[in-house]
Backbone as CSV, one residue per row, in Angstrom:
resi,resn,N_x,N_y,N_z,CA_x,CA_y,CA_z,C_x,C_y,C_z
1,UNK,-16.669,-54.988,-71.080,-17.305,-54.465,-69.875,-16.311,-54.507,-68.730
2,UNK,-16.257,-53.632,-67.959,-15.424,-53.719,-67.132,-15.814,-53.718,-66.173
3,UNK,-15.087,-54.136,-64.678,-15.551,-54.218,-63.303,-16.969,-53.257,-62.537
4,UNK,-16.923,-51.787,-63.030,-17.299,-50.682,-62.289,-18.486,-50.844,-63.214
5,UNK,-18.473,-51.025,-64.856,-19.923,-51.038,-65.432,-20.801,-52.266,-64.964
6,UNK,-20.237,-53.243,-64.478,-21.020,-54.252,-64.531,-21.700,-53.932,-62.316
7,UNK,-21.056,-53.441,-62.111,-21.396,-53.603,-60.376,-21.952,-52.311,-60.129
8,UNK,-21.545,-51.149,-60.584,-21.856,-49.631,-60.309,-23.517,-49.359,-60.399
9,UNK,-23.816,-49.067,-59.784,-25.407,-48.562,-60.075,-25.894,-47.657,-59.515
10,UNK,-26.668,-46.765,-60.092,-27.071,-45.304,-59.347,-28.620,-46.196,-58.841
11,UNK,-29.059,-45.549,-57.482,-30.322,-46.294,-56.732,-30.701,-44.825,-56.052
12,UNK,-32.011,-44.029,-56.514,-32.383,-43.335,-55.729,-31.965,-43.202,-54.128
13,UNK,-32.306,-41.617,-54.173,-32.129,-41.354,-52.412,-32.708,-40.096,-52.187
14,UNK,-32.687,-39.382,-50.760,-33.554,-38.371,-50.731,-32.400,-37.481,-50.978
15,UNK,-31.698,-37.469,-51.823,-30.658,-36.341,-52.545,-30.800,-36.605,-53.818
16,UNK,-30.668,-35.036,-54.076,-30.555,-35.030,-56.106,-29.348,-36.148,-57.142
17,UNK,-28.535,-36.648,-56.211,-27.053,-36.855,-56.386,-27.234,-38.560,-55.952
18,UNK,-26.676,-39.337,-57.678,-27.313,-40.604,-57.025,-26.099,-41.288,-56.469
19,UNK,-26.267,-42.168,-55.542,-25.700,-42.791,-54.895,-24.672,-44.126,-55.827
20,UNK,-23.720,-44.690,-55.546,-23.050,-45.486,-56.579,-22.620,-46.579,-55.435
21,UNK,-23.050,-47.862,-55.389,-22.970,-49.368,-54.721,-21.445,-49.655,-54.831
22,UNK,-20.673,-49.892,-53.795,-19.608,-50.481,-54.579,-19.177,-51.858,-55.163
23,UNK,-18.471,-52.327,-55.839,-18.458,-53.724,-56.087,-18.390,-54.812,-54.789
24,UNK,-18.866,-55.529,-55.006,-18.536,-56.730,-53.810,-17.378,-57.487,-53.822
25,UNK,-16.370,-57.398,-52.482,-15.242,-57.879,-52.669,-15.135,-58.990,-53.125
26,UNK,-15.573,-60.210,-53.447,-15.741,-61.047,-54.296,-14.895,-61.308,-55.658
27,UNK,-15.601,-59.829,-56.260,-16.010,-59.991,-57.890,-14.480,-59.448,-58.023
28,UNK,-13.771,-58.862,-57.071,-12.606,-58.270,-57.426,-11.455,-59.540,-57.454
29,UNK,-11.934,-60.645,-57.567,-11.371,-61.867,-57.506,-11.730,-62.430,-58.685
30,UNK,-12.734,-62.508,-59.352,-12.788,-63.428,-60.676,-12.758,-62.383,-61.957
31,UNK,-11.802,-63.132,-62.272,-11.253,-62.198,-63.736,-12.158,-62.509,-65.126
32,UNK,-13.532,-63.138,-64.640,-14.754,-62.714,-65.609,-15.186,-61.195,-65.354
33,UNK,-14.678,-60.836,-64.407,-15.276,-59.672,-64.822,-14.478,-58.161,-65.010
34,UNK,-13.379,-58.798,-65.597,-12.025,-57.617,-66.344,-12.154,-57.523,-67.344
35,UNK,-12.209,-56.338,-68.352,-12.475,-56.509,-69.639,-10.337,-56.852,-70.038
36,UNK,-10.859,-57.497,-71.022,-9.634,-57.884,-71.809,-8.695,-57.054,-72.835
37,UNK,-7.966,-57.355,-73.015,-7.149,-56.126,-74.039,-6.138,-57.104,-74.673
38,UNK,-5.391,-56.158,-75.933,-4.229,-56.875,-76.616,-3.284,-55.689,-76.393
39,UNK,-2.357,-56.185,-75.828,-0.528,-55.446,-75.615,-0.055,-55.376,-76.637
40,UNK,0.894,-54.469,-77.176,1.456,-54.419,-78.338,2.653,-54.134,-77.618
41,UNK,3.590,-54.435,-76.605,4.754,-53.927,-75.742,6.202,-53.964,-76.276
42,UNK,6.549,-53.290,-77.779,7.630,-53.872,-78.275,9.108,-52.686,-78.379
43,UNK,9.818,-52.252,-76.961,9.900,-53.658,-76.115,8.650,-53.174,-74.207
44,UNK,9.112,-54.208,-73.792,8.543,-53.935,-72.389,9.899,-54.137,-72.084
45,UNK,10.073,-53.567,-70.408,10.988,-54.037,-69.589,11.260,-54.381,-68.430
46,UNK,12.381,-54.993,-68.128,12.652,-55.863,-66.907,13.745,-55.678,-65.670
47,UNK,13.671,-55.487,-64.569,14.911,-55.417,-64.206,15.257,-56.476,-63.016
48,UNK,16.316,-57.349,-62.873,16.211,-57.888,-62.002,17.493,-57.886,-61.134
49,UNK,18.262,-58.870,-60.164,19.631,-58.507,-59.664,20.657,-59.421,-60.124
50,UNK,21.841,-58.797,-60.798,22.722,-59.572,-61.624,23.061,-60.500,-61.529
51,UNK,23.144,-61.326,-59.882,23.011,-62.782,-59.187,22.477,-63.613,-60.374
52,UNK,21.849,-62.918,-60.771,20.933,-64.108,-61.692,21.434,-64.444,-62.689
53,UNK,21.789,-65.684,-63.565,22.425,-65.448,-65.133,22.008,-64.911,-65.806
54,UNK,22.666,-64.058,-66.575,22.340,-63.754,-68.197,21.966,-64.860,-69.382
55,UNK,22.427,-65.730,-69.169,22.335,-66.717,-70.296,22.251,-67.871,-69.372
56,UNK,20.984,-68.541,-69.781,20.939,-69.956,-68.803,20.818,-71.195,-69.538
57,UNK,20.560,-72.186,-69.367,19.853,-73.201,-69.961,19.049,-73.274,-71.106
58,UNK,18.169,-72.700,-70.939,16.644,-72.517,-72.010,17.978,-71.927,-72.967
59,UNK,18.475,-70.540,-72.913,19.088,-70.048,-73.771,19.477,-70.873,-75.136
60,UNK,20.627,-71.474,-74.072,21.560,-72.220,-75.061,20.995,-73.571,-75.505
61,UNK,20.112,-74.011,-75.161,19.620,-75.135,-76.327,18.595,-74.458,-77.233
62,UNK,18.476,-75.440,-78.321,17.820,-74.933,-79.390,15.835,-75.577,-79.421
63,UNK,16.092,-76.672,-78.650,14.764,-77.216,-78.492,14.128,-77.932,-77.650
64,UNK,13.170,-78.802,-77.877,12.439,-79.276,-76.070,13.343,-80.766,-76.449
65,UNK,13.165,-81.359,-77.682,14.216,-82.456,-77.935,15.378,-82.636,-77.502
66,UNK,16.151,-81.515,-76.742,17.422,-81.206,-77.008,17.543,-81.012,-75.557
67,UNK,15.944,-80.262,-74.531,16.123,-80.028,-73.144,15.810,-81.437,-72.573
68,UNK,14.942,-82.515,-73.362,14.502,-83.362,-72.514,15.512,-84.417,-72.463
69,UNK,16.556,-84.279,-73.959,17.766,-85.750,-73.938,18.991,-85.132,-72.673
70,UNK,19.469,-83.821,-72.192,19.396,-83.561,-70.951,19.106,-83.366,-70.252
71,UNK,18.289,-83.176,-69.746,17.517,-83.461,-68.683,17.506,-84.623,-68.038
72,UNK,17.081,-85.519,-68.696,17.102,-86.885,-68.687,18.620,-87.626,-67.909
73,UNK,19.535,-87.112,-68.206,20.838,-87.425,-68.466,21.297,-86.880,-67.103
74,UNK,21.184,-85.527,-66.915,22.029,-85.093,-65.433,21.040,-84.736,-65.097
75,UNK,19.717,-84.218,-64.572,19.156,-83.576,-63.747,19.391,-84.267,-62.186
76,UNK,19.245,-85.443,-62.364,19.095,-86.554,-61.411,20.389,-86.202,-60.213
77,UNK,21.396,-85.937,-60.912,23.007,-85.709,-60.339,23.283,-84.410,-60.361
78,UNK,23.415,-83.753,-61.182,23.465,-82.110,-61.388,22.981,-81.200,-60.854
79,UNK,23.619,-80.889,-59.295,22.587,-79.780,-58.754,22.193,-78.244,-59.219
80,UNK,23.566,-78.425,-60.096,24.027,-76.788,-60.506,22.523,-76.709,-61.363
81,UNK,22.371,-78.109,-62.323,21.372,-77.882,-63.736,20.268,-77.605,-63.139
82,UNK,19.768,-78.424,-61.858,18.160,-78.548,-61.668,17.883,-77.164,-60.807
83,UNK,19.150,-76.263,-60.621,18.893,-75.204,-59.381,18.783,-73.895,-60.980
84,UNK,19.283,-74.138,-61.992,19.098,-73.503,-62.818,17.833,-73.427,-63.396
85,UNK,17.385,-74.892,-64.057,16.001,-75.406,-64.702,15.132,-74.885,-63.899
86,UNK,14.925,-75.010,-62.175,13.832,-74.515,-61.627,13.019,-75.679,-61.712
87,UNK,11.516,-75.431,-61.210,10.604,-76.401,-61.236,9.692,-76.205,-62.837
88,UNK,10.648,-77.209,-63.647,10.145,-77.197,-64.824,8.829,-77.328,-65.357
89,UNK,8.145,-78.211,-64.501,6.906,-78.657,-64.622,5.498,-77.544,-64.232
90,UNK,6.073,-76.691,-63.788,5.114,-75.437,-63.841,4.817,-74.508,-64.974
91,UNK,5.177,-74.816,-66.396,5.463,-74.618,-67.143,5.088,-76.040,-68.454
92,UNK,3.977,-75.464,-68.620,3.084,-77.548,-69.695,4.492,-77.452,-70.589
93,UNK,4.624,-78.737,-71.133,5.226,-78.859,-72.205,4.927,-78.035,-73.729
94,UNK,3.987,-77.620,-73.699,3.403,-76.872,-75.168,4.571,-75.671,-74.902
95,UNK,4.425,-74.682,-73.663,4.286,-73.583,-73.659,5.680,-73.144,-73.366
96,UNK,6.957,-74.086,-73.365,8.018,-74.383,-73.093,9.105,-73.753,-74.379
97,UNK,10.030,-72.740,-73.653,10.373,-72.503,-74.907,11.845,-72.106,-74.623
98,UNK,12.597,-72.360,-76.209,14.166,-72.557,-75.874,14.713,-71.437,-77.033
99,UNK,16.475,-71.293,-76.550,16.925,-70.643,-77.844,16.632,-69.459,-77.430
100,UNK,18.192,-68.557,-77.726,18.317,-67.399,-77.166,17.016,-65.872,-76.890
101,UNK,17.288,-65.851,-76.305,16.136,-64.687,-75.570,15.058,-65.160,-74.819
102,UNK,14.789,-66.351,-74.776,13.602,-67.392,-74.084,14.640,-67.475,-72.096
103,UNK,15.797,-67.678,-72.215,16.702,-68.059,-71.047,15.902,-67.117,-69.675
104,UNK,15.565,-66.103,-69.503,15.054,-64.895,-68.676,13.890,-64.911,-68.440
105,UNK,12.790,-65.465,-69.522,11.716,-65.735,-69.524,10.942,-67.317,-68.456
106,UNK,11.859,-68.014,-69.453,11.817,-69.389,-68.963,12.253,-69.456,-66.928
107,UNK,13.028,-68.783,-66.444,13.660,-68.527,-65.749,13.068,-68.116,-64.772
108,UNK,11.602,-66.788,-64.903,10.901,-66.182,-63.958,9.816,-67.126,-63.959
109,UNK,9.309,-67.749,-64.665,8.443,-68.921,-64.509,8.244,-70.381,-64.009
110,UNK,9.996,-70.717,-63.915,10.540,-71.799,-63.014,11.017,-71.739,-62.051
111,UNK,11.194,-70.152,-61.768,11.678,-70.305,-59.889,10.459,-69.459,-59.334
112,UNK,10.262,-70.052,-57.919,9.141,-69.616,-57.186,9.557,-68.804,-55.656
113,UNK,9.237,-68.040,-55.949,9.665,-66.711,-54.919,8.587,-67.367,-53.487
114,UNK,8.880,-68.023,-52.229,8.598,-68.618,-51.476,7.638,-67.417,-50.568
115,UNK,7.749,-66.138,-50.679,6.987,-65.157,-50.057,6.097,-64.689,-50.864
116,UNK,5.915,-65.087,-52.109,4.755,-64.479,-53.311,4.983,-63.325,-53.608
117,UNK,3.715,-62.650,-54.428,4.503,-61.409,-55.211,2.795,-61.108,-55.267
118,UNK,3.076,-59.930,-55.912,1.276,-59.062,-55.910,0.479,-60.404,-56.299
119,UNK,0.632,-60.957,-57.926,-0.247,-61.810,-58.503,-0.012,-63.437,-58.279
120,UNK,0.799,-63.851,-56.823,1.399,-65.083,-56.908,1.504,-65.478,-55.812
121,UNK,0.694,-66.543,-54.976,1.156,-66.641,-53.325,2.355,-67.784,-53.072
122,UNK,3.205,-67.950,-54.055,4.245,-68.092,-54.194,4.196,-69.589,-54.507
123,UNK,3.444,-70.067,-55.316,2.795,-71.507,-55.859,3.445,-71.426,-57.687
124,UNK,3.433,-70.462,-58.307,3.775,-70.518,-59.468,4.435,-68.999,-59.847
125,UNK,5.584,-69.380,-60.817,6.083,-68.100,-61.153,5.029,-67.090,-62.036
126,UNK,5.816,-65.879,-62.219,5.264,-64.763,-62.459,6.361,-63.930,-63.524
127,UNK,6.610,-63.744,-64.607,7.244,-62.739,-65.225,6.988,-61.774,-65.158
128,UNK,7.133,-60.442,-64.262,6.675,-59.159,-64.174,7.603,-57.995,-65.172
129,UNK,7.054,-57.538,-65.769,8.030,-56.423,-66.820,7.197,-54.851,-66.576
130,UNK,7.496,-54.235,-67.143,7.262,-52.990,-68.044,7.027,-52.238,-68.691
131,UNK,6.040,-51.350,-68.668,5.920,-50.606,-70.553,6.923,-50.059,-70.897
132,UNK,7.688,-49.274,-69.765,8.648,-48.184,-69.678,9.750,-48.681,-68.965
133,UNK,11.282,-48.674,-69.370,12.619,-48.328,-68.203,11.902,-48.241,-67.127
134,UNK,11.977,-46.593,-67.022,11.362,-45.533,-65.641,10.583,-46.714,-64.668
135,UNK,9.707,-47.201,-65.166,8.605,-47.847,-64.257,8.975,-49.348,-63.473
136,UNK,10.077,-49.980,-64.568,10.791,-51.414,-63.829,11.539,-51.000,-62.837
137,UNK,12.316,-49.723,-63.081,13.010,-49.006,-61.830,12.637,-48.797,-61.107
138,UNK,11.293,-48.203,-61.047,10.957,-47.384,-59.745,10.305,-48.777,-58.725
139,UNK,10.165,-49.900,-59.588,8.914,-50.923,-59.200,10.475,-52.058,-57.954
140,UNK,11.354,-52.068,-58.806,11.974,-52.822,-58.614,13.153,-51.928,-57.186
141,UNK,13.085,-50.863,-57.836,13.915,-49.491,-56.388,12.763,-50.106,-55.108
142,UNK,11.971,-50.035,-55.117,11.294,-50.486,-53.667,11.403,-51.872,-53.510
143,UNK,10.878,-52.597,-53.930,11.365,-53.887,-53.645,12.545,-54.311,-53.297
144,UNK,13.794,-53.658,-53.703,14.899,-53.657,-53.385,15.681,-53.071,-51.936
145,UNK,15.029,-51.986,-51.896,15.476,-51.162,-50.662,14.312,-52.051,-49.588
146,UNK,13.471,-52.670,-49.910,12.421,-53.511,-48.890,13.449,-54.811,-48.350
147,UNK,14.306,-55.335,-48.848,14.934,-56.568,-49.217,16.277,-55.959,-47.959
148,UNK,16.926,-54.976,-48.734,18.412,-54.180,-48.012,17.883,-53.844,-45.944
149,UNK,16.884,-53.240,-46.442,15.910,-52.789,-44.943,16.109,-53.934,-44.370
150,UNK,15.248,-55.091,-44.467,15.122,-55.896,-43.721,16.486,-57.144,-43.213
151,UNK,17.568,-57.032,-44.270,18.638,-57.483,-43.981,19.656,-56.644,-43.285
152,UNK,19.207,-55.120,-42.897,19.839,-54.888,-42.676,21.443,-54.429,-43.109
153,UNK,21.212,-54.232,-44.338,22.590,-53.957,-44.982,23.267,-53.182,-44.810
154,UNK,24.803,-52.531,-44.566,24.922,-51.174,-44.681,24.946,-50.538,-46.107
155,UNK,25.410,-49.445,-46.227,25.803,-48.363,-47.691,25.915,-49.519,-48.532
156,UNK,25.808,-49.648,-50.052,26.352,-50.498,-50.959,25.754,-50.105,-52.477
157,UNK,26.344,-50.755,-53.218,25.626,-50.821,-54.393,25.654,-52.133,-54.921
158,UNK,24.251,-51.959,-54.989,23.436,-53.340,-55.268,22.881,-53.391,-57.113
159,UNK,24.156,-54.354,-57.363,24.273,-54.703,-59.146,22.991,-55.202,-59.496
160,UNK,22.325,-54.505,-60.376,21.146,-54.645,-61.031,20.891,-55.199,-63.072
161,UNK,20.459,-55.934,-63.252,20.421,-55.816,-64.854,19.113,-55.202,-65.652
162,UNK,19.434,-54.635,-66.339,17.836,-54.356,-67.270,17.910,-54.963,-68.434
163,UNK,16.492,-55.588,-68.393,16.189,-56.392,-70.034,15.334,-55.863,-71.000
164,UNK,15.039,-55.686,-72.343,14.147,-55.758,-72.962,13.340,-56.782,-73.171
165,UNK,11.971,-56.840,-73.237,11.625,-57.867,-73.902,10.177,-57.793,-74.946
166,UNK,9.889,-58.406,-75.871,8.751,-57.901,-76.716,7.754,-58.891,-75.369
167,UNK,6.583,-58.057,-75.278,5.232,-58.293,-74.645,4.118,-58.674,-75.717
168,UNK,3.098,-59.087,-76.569,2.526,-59.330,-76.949,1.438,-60.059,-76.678
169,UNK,-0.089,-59.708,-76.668,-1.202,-60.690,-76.679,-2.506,-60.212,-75.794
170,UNK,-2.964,-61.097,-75.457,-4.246,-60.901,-74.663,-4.362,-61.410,-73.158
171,UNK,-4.696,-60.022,-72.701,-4.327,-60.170,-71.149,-5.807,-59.394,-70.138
172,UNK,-6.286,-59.474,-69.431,-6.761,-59.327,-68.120,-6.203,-57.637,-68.253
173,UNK,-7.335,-56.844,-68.384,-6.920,-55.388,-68.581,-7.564,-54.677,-66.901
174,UNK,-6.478,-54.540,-65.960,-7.059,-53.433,-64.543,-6.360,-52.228,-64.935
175,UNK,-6.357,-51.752,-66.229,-5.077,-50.524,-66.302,-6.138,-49.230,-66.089
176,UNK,-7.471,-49.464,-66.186,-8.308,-47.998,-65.792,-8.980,-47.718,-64.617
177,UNK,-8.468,-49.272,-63.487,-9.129,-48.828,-62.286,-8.546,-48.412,-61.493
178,UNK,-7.610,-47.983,-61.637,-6.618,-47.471,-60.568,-6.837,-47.059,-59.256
179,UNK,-7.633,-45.901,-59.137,-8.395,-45.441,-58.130,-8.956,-46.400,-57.221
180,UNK,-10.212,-47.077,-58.058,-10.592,-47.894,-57.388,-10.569,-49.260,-56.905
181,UNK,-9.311,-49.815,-57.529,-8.074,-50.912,-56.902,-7.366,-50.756,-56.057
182,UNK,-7.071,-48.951,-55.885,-6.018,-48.646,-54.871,-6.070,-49.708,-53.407
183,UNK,-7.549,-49.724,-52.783,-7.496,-50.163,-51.264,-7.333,-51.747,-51.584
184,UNK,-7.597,-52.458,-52.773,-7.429,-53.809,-52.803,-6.559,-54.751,-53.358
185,UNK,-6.926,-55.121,-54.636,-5.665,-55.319,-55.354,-4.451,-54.551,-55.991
186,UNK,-4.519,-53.211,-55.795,-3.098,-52.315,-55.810,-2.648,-51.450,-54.521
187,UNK,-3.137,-52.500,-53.729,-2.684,-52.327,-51.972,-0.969,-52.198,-52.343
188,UNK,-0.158,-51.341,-51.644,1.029,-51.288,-51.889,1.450,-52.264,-50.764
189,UNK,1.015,-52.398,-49.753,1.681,-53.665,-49.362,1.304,-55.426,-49.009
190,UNK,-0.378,-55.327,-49.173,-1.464,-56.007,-48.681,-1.514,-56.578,-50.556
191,UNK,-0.895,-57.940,-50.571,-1.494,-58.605,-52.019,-2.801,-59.668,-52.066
192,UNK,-2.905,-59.969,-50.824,-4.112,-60.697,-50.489,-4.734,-60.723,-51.632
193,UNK,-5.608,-59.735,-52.086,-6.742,-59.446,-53.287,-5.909,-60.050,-54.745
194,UNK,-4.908,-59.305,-55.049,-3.930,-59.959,-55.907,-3.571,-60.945,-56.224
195,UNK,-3.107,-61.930,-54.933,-2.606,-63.058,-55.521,-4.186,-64.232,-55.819
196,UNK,-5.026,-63.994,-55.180,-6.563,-64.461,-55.252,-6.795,-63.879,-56.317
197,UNK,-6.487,-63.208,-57.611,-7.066,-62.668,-58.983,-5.950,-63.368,-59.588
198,UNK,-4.669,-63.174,-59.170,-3.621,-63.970,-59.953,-3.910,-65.637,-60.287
199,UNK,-3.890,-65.933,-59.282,-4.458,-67.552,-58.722,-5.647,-67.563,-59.925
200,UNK,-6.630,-67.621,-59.933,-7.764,-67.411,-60.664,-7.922,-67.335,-62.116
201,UNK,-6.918,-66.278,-62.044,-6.833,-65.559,-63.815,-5.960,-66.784,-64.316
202,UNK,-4.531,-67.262,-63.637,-3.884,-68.376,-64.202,-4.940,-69.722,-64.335
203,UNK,-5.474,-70.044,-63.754,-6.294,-70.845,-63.142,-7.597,-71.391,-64.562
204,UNK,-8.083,-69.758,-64.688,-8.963,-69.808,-66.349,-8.253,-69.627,-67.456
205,UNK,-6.802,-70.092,-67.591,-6.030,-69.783,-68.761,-5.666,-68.669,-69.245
206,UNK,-5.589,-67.308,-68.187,-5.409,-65.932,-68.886,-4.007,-65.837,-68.864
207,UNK,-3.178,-65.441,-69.976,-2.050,-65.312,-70.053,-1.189,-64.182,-69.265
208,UNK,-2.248,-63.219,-68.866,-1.238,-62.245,-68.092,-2.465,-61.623,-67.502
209,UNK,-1.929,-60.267,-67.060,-2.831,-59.121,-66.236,-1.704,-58.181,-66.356
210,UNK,-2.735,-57.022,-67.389,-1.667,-55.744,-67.082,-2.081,-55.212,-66.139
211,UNK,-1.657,-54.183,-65.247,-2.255,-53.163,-64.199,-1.501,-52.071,-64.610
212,UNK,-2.145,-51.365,-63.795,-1.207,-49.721,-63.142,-0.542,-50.281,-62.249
213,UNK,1.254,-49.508,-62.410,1.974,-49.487,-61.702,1.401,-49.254,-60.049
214,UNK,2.214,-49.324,-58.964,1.663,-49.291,-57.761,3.289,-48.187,-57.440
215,UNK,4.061,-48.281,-57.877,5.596,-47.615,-57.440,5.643,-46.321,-58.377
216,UNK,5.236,-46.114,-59.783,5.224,-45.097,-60.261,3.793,-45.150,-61.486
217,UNK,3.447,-43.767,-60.960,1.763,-43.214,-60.695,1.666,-43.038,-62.360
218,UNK,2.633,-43.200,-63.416,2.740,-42.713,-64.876,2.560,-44.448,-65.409
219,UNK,2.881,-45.333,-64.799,3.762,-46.719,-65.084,2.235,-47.786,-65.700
220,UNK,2.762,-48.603,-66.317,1.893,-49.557,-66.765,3.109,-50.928,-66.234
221,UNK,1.982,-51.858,-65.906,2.905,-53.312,-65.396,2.067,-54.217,-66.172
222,UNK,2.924,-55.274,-66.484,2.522,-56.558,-66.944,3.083,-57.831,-66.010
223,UNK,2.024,-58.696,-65.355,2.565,-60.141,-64.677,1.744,-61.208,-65.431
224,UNK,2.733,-61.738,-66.112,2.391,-62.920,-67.225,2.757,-63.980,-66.760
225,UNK,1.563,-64.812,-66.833,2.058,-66.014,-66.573,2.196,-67.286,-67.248
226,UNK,2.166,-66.618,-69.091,2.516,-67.840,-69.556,3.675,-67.223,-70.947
227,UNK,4.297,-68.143,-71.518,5.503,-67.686,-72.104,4.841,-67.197,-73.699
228,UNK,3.278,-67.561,-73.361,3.209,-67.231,-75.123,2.748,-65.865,-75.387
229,UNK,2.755,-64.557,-73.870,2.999,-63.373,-74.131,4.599,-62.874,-74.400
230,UNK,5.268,-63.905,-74.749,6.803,-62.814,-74.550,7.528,-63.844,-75.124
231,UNK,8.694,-62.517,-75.763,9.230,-63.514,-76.921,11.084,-62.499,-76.781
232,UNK,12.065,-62.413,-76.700,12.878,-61.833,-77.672,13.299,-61.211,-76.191
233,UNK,13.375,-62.033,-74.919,14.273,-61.382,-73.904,15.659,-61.198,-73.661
234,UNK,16.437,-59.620,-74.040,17.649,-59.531,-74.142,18.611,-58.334,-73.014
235,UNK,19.711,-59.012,-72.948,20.140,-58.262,-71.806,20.128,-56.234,-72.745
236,UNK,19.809,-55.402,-71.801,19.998,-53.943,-71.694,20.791,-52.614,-71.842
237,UNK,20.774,-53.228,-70.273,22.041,-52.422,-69.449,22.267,-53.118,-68.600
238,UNK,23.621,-52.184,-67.662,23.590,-52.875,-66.509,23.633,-51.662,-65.666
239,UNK,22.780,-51.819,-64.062,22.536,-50.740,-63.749,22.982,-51.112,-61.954
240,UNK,23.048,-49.967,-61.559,23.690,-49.844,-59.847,22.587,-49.128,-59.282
241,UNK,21.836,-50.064,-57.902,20.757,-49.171,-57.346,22.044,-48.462,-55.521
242,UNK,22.078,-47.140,-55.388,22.756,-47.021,-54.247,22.018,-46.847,-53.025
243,UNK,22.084,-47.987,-52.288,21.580,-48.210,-50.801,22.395,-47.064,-49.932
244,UNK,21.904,-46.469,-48.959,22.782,-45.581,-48.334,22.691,-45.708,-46.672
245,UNK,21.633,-46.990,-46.692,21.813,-47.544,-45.515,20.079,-47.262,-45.187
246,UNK,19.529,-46.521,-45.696,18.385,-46.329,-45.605,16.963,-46.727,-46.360
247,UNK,17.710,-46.069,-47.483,17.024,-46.390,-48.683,17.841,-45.806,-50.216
248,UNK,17.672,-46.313,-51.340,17.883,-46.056,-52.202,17.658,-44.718,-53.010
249,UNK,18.724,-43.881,-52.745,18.439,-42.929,-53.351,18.775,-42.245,-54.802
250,UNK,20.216,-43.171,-55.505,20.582,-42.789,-56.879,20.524,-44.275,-57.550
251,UNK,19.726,-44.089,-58.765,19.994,-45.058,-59.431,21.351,-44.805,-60.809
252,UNK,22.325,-45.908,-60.733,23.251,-45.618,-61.845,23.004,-46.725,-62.995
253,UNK,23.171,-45.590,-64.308,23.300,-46.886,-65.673,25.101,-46.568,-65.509
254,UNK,25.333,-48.192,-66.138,26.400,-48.269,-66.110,27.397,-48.519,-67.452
255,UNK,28.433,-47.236,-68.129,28.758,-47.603,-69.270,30.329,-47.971,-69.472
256,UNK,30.371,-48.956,-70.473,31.795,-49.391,-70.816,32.553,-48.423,-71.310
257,UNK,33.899,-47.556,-70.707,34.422,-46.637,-71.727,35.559,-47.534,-72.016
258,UNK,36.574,-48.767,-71.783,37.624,-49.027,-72.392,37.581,-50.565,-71.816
């Protein structure tokens, strides 16, 4: 059942044409009342800015045995390790996972973006990906030129990476309300509604929430917030978004010829 069947109701009127209630802003907050779905996303994708490692920590060990006898050992002294690790503990011990392609994953879930994000008021990470390339681009081209804007940057090109990653499982399905999410939770700049469904949905154990893209009108998004939707995160490409002082207007893939 989804949001609009459970709240929608036609109620007589002195017109032939029945009238339809809208949901109460409320209900657009508890993710009892999203119907659910299973992702099959193999791959989804990611793009983020090359600043970031390719290969981190999680990567290169093989297990939690192996993260906790370091851990233990340098976190205490090691600023480089604990600025890498992130806030580990946002992340249970079950759901903790090591060994190559986990490093990217592990990574968006231990650092906390201090301004929040659609599904996150900046209390716990968020892995946001992709069904499509096209759609991490276009999602991540605004966010980016939002970032350049406000710093003020001049002309540049701003080094970007793209990842694959397999998506899998059961998630919090808003992918058919589009329309009628637009004014709330797929506010393009207003996450209010969002991070109050995000909050919530993490909150009752839902592993993710797909939506409709908000940057491109074709796009499907996934913000997961636990690692046991995603498995097999590997670097792409590498890609150049060009700032022109305004905004971003060419995106480049970038290839090795020698």
């Amino acid at each position: 059942m989804g949001l609009n069947d459970e709240y929608s109701t036609a109620q007589p009127s002195g017109n032939t044409q029945s009238e339809v209630r809208e949901p109460p802003l409320a209900a657009l907050r508890d993710p009892g009342c999203w119907p659910i779905a299973t992702l099959q996303w193999q791959p989804a994708y990611r793009v983020v800015p090359t600043r970031l490692p390719a290969i981190n920590l999680f990567d290169r060990i093989a297990s939690a045995s192996d993260f906790d006898a370091l851990y233990a050992l340098e976190a205490i002294t090691n600023d480089r390790l604990r600025t890498e690790v992130g806030e580990i503990d946002l992340v249970p011990p079950e759901e903790r996972r090591f060994g190559p392609g986990y490093g990217p994953i592990m990574a968006a879930l231990t650092h906390l973006n201090p301004a929040g994000s659609r599904f996150s008021p900046g209390t716990f990470g968020v892995f946001y990906c992709a069904r499509d390339a096209r759609t991490a681009i276009a999602e991540t081209r605004y966010h980016t030129a939002l970032f350049l804007s406000a710093t003020h940057e001049p002309p540049m090109r701003q080094p970007m990476r793209l990842y694959t990653v397999n998506a899998q499982g059961s998630v919090l399905d808003l992918r058919e309300q589009r329309n009628a999410l637009a004014p709330t939770i797929l506010h393009p700049h207003d996450y209010t509604f969002g991070q109050a469904l995000g909050t919530a949905a993490r909150h009752a154990g839902h592993a993710g929430i797909a939506y409709p893209s908000v940057r491109d009108p074709q796009g499907e998004c996934l913000a997961a917030f636990r690692t046991t939707l995603l498995r097999q995160c590997h670097h792409a490409a590498y890609l150049e978004y060009n700032w022109n002082g305004s905004r971003i207007d060419v995106v480049f893939e970038l290839t090795q010829v020698g």
